[in-house]
gemmi code that builds the backbone of each chain (N, CA, C; Angstrom):
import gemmi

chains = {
    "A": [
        ("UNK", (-23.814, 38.210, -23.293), (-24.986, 38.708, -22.576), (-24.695, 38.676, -21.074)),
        ("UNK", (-25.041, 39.844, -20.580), (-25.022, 39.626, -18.744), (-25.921, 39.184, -18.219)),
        ("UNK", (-25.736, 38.742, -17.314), (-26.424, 38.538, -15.967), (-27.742, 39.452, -15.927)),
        ("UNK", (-28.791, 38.761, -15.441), (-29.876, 39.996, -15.995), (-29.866, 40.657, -14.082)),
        ("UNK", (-29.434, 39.346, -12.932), (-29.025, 40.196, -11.663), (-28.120, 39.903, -10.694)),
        ("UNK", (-27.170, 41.010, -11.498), (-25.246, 40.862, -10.852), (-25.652, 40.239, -9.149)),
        ("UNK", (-26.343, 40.890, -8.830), (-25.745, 40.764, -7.377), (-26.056, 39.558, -7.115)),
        ("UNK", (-26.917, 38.110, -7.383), (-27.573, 37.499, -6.962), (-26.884, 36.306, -8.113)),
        ("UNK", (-25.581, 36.680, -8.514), (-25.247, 35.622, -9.812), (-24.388, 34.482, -8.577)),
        ("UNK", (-24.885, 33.122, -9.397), (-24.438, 32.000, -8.580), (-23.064, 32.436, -9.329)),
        ("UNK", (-22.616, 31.344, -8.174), (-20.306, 31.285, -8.174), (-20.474, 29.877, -9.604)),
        ("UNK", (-20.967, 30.164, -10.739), (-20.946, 29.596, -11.667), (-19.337, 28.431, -12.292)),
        ("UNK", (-18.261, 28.848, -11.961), (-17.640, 28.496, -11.687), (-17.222, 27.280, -10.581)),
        ("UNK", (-17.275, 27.801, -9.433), (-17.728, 26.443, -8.462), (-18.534, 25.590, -8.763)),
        ("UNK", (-19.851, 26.009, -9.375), (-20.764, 25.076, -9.739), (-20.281, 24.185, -10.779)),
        ("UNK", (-19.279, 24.804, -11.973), (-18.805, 23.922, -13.018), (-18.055, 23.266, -12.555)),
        ("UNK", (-17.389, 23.293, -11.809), (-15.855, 22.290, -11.202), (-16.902, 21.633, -9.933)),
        ("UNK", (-17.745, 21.695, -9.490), (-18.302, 20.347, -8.422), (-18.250, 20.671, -7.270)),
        ("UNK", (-17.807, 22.553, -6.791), (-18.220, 22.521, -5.360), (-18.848, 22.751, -4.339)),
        ("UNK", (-20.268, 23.512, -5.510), (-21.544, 23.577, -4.484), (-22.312, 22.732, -4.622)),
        ("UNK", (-22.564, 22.639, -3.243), (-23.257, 21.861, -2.115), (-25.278, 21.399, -2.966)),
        ("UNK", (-25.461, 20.653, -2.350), (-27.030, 20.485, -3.689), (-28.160, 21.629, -3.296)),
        ("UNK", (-28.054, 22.559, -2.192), (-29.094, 23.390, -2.437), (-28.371, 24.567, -3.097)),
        ("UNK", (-26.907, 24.800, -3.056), (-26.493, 25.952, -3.955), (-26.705, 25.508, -5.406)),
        ("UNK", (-26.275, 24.509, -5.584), (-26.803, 23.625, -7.105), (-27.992, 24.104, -7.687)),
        ("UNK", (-28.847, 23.828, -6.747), (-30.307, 24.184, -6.961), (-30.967, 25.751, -7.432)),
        ("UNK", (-30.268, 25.851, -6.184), (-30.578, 28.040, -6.675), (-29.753, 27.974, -7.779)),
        ("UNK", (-28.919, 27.933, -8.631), (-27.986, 28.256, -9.285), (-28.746, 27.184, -10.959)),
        ("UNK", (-29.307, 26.292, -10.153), (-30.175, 26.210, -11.703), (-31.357, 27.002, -11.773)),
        ("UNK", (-31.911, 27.050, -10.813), (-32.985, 27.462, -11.241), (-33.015, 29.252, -11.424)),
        ("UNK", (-32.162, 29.843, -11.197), (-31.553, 31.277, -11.947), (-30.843, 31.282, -12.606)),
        ("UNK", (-30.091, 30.090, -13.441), (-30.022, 29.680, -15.228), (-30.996, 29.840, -15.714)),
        ("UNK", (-32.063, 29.162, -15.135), (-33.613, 29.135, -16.075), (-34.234, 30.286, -16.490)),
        ("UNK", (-34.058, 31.282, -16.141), (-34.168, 32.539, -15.968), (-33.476, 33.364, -16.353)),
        ("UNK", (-32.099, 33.176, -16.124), (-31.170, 33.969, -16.777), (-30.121, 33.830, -18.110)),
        ("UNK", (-30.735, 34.156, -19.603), (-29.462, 33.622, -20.621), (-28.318, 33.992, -20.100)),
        ("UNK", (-28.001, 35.506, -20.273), (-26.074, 35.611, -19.504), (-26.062, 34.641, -18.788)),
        ("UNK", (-26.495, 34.054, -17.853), (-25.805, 32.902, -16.866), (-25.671, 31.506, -17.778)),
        ("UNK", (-26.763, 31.321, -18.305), (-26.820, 30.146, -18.910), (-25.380, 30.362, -20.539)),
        ("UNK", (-25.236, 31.413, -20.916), (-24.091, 31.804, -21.696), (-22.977, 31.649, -21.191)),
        ("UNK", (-22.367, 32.097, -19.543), (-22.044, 32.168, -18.819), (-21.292, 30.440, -18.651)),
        ("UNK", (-22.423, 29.795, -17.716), (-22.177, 28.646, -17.866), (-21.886, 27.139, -19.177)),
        ("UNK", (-22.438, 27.602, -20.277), (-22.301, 27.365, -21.685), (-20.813, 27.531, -21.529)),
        ("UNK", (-20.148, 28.583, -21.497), (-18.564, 28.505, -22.062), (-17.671, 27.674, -20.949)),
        ("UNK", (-18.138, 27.959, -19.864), (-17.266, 27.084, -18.502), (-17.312, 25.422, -19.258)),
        ("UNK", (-18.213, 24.980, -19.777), (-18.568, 23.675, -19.819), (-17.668, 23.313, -21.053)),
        ("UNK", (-18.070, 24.154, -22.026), (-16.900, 23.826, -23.344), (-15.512, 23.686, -22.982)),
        ("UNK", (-15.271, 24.858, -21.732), (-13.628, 24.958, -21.535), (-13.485, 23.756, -20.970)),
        ("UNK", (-14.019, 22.913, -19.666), (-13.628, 21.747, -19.258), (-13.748, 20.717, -20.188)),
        ("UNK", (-14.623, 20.579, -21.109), (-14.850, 20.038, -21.831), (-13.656, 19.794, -22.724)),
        ("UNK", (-13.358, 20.773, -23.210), (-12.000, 20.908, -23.787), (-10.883, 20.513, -23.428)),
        ("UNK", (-10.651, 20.744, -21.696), (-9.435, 20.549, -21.184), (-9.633, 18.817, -20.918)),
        ("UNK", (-10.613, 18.379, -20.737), (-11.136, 16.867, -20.493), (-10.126, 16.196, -21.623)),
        ("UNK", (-10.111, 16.795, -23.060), (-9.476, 15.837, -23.825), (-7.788, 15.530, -23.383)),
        ("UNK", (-7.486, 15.832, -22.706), (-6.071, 15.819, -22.099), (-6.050, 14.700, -21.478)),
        ("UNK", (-7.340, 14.571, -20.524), (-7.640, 13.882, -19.228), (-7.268, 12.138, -19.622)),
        ("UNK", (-7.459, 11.582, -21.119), (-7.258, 10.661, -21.396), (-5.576, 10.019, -21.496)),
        ("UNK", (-4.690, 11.870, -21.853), (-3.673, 11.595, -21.775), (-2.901, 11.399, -20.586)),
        ("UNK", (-1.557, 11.370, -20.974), (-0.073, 11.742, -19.818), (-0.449, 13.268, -19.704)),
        ("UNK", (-0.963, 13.682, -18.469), (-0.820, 15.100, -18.445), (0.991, 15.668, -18.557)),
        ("UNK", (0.777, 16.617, -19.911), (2.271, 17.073, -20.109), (3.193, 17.788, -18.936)),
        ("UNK", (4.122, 16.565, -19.137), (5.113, 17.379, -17.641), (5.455, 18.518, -17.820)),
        ("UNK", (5.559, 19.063, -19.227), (6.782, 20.651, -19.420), (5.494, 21.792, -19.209)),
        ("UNK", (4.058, 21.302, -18.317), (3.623, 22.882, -17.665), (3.307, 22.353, -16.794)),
        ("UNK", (4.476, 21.835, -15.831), (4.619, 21.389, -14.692), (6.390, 21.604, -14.439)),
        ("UNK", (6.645, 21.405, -12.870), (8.507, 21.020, -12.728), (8.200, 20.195, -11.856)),
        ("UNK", (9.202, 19.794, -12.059), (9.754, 18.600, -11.088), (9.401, 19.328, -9.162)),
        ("UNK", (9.802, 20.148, -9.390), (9.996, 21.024, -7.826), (9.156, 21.893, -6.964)),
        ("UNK", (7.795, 21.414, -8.385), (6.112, 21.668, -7.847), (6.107, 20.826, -6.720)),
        ("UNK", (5.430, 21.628, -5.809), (5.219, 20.768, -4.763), (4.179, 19.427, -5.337)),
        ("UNK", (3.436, 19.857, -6.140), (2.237, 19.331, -6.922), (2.908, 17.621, -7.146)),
        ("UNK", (4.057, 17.946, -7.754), (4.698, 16.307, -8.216), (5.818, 15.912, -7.082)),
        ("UNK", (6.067, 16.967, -6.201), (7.007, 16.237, -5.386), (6.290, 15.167, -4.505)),
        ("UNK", (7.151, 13.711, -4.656), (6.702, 12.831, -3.805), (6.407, 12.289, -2.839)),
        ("UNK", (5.364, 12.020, -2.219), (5.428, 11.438, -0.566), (6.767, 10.811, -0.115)),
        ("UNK", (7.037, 11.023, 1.402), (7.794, 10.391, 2.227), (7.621, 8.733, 1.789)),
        ("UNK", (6.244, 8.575, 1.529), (6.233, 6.827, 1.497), (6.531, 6.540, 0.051)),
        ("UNK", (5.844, 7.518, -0.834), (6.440, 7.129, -2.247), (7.785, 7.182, -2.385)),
        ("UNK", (8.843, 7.932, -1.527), (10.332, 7.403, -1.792), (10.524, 6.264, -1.332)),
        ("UNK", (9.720, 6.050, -0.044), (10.489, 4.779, 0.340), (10.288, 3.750, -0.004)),
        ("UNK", (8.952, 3.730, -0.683), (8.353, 2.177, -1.540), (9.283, 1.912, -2.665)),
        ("UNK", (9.773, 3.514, -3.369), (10.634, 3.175, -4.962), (12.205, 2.569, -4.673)),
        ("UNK", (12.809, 3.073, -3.110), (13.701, 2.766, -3.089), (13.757, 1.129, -2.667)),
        ("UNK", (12.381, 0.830, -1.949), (12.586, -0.542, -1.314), (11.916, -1.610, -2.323)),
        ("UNK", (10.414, -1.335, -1.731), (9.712, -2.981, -2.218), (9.340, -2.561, -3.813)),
        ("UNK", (9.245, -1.816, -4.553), (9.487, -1.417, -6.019), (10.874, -1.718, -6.584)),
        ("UNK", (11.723, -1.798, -5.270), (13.657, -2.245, -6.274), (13.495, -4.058, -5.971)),
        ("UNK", (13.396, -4.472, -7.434), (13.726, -5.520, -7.103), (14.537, -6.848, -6.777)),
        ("UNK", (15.813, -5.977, -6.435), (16.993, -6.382, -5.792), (16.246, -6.301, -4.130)),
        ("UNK", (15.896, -5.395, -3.373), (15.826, -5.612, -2.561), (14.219, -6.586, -2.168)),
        ("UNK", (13.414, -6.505, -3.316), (12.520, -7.315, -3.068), (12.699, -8.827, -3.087)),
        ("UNK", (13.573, -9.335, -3.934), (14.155, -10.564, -3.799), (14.944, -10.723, -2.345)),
        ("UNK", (15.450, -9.831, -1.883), (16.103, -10.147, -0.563), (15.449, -10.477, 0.626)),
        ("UNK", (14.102, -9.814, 0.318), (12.901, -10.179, 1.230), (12.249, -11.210, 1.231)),
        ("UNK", (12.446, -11.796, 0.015), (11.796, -12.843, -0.341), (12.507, -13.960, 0.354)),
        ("UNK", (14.318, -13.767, 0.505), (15.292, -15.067, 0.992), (15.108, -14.827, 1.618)),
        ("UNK", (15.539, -13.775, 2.526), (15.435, -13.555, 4.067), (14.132, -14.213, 4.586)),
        ("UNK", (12.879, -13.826, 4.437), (11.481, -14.518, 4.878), (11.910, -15.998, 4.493)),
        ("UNK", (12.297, -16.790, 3.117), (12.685, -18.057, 3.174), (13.238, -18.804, 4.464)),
        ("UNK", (14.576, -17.816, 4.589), (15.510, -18.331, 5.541), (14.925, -17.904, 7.197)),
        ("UNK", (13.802, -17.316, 7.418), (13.114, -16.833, 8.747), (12.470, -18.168, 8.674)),
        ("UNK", (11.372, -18.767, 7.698), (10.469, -19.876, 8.185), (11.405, -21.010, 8.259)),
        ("UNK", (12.256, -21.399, 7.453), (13.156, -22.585, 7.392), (13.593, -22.820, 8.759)),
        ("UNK", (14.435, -21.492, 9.724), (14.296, -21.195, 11.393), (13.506, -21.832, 11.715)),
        ("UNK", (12.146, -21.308, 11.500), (11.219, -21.744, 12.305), (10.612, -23.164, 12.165)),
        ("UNK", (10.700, -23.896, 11.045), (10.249, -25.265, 11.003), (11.532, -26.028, 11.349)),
        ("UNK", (13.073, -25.108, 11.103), (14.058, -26.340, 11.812), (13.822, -26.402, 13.498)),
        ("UNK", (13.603, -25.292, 13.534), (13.721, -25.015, 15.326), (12.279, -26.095, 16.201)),
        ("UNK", (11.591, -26.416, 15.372), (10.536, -27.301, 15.575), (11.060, -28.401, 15.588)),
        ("UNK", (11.311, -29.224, 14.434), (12.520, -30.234, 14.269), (12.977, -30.689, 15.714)),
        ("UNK", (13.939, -29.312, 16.091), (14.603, -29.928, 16.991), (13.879, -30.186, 18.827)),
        ("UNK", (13.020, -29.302, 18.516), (12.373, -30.166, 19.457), (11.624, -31.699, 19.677)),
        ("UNK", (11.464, -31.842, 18.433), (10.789, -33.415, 18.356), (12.188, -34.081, 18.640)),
        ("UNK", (13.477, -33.924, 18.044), (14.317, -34.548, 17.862), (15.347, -34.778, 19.074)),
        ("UNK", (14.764, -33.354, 19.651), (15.344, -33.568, 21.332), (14.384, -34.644, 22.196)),
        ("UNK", (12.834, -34.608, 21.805), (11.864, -35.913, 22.664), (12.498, -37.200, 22.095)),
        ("UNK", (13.124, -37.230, 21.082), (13.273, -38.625, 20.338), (14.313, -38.818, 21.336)),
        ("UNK", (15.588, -38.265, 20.879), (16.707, -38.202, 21.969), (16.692, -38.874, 23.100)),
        ("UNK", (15.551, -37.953, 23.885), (15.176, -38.613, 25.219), (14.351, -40.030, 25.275)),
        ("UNK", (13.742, -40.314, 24.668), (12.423, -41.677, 24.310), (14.029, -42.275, 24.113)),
        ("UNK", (14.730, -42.523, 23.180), (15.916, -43.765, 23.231), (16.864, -43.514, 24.408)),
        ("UNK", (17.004, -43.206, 24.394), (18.367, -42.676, 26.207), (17.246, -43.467, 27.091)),
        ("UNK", (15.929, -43.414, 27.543), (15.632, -43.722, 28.475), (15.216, -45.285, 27.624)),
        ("UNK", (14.900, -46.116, 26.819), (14.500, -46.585, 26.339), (15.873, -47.752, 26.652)),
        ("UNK", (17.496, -47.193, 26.429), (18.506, -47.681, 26.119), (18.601, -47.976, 27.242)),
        ("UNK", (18.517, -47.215, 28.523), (18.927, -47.296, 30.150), (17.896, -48.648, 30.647)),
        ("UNK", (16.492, -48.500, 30.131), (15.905, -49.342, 30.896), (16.218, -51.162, 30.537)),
        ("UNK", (16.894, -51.020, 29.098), (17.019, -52.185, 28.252), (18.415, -52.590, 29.289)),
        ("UNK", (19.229, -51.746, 29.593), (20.989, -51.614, 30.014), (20.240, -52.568, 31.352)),
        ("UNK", (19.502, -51.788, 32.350), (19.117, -52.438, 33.488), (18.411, -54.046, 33.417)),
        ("UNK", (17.969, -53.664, 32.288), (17.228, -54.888, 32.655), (18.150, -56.238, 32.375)),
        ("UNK", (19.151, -56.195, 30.972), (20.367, -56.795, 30.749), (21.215, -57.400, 32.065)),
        ("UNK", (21.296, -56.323, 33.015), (22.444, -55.958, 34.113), (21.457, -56.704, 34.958)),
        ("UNK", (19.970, -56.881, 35.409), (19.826, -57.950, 36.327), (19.457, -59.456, 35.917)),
        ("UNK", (19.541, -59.474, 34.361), (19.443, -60.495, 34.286), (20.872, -61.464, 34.045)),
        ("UNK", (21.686, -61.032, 33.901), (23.144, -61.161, 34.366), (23.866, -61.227, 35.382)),
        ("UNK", (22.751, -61.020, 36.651), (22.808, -60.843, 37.681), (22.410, -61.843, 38.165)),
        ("UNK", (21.184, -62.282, 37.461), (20.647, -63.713, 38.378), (21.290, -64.905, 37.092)),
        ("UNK", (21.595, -64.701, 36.123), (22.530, -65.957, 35.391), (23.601, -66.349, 36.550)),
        ("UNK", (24.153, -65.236, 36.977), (25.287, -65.314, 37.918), (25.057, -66.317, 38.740)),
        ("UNK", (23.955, -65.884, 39.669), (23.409, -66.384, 40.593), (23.686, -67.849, 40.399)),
        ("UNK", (22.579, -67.964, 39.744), (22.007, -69.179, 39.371), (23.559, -69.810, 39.244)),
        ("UNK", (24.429, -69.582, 37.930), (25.638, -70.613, 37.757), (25.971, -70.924, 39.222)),
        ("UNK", (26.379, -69.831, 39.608), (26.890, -70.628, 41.278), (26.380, -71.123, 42.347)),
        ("UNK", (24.944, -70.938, 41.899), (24.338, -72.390, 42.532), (24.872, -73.337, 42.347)),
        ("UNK", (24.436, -73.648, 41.185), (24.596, -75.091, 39.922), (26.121, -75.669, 40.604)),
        ("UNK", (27.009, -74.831, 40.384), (28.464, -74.787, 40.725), (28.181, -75.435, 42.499)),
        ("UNK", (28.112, -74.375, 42.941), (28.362, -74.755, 44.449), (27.596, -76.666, 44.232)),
        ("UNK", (26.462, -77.090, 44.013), (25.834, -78.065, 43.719), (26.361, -79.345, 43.766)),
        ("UNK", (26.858, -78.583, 42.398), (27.615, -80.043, 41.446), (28.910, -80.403, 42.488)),
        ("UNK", (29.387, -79.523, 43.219), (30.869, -79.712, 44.170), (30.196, -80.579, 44.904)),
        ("UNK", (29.024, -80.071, 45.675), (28.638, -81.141, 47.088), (28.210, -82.266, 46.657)),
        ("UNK", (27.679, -82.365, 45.411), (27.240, -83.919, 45.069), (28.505, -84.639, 44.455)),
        ("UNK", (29.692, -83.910, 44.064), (30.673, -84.800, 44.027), (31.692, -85.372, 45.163)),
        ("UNK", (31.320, -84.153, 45.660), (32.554, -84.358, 47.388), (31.708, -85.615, 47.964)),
        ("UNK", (29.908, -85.336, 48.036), (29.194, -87.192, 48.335), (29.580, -88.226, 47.529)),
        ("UNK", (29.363, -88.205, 46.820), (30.045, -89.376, 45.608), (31.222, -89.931, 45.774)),
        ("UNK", (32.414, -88.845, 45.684), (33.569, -89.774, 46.326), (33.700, -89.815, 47.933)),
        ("UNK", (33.195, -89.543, 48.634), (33.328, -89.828, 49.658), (34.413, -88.269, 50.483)),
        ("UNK", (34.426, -87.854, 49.649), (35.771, -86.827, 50.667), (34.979, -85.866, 51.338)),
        ("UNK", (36.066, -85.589, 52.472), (35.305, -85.086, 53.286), (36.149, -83.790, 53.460)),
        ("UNK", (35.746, -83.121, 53.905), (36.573, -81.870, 53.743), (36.858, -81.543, 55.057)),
        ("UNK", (38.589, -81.478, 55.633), (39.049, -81.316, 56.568), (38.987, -79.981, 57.368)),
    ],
    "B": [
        ("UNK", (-6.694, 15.990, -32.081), (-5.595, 16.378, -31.987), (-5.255, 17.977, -32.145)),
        ("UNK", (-5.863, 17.980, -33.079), (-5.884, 19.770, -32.840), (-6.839, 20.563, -31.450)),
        ("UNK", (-7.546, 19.684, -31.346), (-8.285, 20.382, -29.873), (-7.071, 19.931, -28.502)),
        ("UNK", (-6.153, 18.813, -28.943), (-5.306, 18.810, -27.979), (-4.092, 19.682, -27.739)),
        ("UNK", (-4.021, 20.323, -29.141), (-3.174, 21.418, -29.265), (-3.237, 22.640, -29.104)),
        ("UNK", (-4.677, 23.264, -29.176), (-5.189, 24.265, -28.345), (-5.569, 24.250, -26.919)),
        ("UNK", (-5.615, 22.961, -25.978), (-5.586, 23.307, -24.827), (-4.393, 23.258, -24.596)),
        ("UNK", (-2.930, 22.357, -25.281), (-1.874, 22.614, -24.670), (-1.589, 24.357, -24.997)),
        ("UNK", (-1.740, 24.722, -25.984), (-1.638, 26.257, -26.136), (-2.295, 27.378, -25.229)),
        ("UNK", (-3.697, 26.970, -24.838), (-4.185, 27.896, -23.523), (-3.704, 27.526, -22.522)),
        ("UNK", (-3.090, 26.086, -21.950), (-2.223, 26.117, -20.575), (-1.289, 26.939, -20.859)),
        ("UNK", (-0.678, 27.054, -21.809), (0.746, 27.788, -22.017), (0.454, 29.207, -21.527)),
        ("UNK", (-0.600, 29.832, -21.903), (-0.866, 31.374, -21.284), (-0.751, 31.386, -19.749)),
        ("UNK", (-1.277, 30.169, -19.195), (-1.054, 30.307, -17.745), (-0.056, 30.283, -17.159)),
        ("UNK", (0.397, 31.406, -15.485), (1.364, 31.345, -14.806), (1.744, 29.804, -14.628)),
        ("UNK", (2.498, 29.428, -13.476), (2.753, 28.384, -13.282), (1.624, 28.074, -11.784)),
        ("UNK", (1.425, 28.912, -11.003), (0.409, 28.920, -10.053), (-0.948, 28.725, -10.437)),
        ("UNK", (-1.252, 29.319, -11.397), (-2.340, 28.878, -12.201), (-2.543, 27.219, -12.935)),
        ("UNK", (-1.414, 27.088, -13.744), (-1.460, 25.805, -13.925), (-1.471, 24.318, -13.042)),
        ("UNK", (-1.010, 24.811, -12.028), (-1.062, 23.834, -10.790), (-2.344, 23.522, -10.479)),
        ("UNK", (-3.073, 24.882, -10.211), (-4.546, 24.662, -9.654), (-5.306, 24.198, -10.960)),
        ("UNK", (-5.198, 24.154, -12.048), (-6.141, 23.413, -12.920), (-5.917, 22.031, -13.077)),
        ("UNK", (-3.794, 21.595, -13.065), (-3.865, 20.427, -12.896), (-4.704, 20.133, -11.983)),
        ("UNK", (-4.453, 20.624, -10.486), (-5.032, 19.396, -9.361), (-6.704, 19.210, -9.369)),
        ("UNK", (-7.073, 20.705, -9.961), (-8.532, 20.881, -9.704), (-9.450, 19.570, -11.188)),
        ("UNK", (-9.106, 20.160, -12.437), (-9.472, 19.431, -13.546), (-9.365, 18.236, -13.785)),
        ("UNK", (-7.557, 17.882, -13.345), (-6.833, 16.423, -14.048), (-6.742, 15.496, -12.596)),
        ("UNK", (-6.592, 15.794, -11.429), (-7.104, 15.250, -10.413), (-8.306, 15.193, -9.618)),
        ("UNK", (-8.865, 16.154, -9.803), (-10.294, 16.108, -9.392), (-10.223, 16.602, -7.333)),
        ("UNK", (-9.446, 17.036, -7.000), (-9.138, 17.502, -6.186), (-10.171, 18.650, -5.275)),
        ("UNK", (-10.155, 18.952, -4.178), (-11.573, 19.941, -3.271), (-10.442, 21.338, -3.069)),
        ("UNK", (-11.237, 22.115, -3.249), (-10.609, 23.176, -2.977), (-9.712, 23.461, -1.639)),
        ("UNK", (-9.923, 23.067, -0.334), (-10.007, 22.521, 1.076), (-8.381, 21.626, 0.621)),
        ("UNK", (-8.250, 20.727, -0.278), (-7.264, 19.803, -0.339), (-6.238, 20.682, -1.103)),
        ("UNK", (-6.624, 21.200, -2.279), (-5.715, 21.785, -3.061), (-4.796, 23.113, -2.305)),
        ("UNK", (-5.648, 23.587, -1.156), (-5.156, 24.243, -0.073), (-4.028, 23.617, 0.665)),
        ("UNK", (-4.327, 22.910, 0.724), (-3.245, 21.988, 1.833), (-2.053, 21.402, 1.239)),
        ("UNK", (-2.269, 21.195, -0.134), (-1.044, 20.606, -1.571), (-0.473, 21.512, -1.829)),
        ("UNK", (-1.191, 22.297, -2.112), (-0.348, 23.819, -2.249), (0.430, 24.898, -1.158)),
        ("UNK", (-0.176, 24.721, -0.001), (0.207, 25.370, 0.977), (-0.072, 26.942, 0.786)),
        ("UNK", (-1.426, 27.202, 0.600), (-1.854, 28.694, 0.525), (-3.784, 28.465, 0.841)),
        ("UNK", (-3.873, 29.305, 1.034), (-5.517, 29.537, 1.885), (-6.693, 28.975, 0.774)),
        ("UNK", (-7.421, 28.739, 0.929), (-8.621, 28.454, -0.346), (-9.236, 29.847, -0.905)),
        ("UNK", (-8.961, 30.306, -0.611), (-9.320, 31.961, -1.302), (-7.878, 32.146, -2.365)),
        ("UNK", (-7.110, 32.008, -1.958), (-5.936, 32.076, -2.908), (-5.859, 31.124, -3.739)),
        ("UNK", (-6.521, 29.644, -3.956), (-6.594, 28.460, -4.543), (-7.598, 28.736, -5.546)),
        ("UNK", (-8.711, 29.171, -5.046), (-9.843, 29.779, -6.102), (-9.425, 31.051, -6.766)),
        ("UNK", (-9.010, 31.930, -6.432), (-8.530, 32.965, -7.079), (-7.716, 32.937, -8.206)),
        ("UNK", (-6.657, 31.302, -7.936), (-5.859, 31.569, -9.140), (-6.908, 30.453, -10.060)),
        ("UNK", (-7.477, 29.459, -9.253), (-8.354, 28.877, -10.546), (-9.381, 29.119, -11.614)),
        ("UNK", (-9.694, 30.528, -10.548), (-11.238, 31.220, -11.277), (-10.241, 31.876, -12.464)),
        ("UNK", (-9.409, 32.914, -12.018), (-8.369, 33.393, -13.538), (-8.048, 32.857, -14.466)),
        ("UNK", (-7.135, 31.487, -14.270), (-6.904, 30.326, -14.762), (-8.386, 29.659, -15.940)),
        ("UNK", (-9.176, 29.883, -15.429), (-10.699, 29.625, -15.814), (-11.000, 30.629, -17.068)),
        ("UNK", (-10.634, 31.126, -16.625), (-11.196, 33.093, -17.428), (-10.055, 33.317, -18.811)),
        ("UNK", (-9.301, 32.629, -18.672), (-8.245, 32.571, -19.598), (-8.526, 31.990, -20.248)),
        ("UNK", (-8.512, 30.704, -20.020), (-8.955, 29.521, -20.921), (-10.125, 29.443, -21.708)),
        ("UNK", (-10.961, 30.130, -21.101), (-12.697, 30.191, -21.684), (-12.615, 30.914, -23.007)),
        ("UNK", (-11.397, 32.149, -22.604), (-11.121, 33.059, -24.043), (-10.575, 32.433, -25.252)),
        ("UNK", (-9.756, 31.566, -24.904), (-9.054, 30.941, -25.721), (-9.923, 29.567, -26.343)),
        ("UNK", (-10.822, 28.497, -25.589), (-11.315, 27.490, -26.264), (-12.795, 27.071, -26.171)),
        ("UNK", (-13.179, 28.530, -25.565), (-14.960, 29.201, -25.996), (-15.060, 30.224, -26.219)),
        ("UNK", (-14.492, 30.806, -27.492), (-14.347, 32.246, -27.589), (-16.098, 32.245, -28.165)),
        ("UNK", (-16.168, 31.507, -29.052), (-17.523, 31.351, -29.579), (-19.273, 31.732, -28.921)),
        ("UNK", (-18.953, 30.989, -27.582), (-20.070, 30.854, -26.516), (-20.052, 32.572, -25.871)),
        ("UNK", (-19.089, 32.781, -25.873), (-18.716, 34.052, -25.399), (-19.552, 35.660, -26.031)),
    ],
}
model = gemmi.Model(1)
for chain_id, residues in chains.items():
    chain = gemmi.Chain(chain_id)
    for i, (resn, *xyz) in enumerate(residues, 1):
        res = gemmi.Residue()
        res.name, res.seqid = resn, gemmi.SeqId(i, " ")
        for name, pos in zip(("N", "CA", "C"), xyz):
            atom = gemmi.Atom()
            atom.name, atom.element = name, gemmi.Element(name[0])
            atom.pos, atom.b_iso = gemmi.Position(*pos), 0.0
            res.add_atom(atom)
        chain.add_residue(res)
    model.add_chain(chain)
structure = gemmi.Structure()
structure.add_model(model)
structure.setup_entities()
């Protein structure tokens, strides 16, 4: 059955696939309501998607497709994800490498504490060295007091006198 | 399964330009505006081969409604 008025028939088609807009929607039902050919019209569009829908669950079949459709040729990033972080040879490498980046970074910490430690005993060792070195200094002392001492109270004792 | 074998049989009637635009339009769900730009041809030429593409298929798996 046709269209009861050609000139004024909605893009029935667009309307079945989703791409008019909601007031073309609108005119386009409400001159279904009115029109069987359209509503016949639209009746078979719906079976055909309907139909083709049962696919939709599948692997759409590659052999009415090629490889060299632009359709399946792959993004710039989809090569580079399959060749990189999808290979997992090189994803394991990312994985050591990042290992061996933080291990850097917590040894390299390390050595800064280990350089303050460094310094805390060096100065720790120097002040112990000094303090050793004057008290060795006044032992000194002191013996040769004692020394010089013990001479003059013996040179009194015996009597000698020193020429 | 047999309804899966008659739509693989009405894709088969279609060019290969045709079949593109029903994949992207049907099985991706794709805007006419986009399928333009995937395809690299105008949206008048995108609809043109889908509306055919359309018209084919309707013969073949709504001959009934018809």
């Amino acid at each position: 059955m046709m269209c009861t008025a050609p000139d004024a028939t909605p893009d029935w088609k667009a309307y079945a696939l989703g791409e008019l807009d909601a007031a073309a929607r609108w005119a386009a039902e409400a001159h279904a309501a009115v029109c069987a050919g359209c509503r016949d019209e639209l009746a078979a569009l719906r079976v055909t998607l309907d139909a083709l829908s049962v696919l939709r669950e599948e692997e759409i079949p590659r052999r009415i497709g090629f490889v060299s459709d632009k359709v399946f040729e792959p993004h710039w990033w989809q090569r580079a994800f399959r060749l990189t972080f999808a290979n997992p040879t090189f994803s394991a490498a990312c994985v050591v490498a990042a290992a061996i980046l933080v291990h850097a970074f917590v040894r390299s910490g390390d050595a800064v504490v280990q350089a303050q430690i460094d310094a805390a005993v060096t100065k720790a060792v120097a002040q112990v060295e000094t303090r050793h070195a004057q008290e060795r200094a006044e032992m000194l002392a002191a013996s040769e007091l004692m020394q010089k001492y013990a001479t003059q109270m013996y040179v009194v004792s015996n009597g000698i006198v020193r020429q | 399964m047999e309804l899966s074998l008659a739509v693989d049989s009405a894709l088969r009637r279609l060019n290969e330009d045709q079949r593109a635009a029903v994949l992207l339009k049907v099985y991706q769900g794709f805007k006419f505006e986009e399928m333009a730009e995937i395809l690299g041809c105008p949206v008048s030429t995108v609809k043109s081969r889908l509306y055919t593409a359309l018209d084919v298929l309707k013969t073949v798996l709504a001959p009934a409604v018809l």
